[in-house]
C-alpha positions in Angstrom: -25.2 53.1 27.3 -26.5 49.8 28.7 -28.1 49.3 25.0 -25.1 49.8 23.2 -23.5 47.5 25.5 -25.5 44.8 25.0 -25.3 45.4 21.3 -21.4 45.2 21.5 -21.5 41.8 23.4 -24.1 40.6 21.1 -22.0 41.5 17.9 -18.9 39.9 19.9 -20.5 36.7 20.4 -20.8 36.7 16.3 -17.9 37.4 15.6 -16.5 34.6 18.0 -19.3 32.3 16.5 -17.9 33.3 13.1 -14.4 32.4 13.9 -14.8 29.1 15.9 -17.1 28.2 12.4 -13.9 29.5 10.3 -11.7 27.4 12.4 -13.5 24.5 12.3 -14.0 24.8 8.3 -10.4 25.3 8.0 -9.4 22.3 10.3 -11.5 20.0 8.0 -10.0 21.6 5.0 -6.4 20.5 6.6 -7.4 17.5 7.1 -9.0 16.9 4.0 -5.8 18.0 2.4 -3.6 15.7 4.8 -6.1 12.9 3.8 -5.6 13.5 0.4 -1.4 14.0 0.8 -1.4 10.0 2.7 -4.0 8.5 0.1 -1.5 9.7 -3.3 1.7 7.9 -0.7 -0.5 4.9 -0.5 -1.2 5.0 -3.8 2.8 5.4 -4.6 3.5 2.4 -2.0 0.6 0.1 -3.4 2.1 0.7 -6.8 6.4 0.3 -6.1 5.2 -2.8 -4.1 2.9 -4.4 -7.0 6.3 -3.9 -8.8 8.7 -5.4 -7.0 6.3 -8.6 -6.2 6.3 -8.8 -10.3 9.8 -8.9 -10.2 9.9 -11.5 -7.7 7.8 -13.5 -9.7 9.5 -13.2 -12.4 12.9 -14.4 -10.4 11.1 -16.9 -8.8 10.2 -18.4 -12.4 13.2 -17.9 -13.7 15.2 -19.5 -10.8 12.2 -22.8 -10.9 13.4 -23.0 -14.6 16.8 -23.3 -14.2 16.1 -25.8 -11.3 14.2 -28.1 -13.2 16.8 -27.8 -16.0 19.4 -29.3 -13.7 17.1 -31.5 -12.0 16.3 -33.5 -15.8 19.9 -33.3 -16.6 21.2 -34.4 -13.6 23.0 -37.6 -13.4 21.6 -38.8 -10.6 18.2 -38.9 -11.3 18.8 -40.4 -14.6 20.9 -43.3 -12.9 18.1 -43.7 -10.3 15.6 -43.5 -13.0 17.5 -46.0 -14.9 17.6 -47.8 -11.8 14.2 -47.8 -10.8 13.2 -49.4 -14.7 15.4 -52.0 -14.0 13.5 -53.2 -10.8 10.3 -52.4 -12.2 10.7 -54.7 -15.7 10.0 -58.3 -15.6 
């Protein structure tokens, strides 16, 4: 009886050895998978931001054109450049 016993605590401790192995196996499998889930919502992210800063850019040019547009055709710096020749010429 004492054998048998023995044999039954031995084949318990597997079995517990087994699952605490399975757990663990499984955890890293989760958080492989959770791993995997954040790096494709980086990716996403990464990608709608690269967007939006070409858009930005593209504003930003746009807006930088139409500045210097009015700046050239302003009035007053052609009177002050008018101005400034006048000083400047012998």
């Amino acid at each position: 009886m004492h054998k048998q016993q023995v044999q039954a605590a031995d084949t318990l401790l597997k079995l517990v050895s087994e699952l605490k192995q399975t757990t663990i196996f499984s955890g890293f499998a989760s958080l492989n998978d959770h791993a995997e889930q954040r790096t494709e919502e980086f990716t996403e992210q990464a990608e709608k931001t690269k967007c939006m800063l070409s858009r930005i850019g593209e504003e930003a040019v746009g807006c930088l054109k139409e500045l210097e547009s009015h700046y050239y055709s302003s009035a007053e710096r052609t009177s002050s450049l008018y101005s400034y020749s006048q000083e400047t010429m012998p």
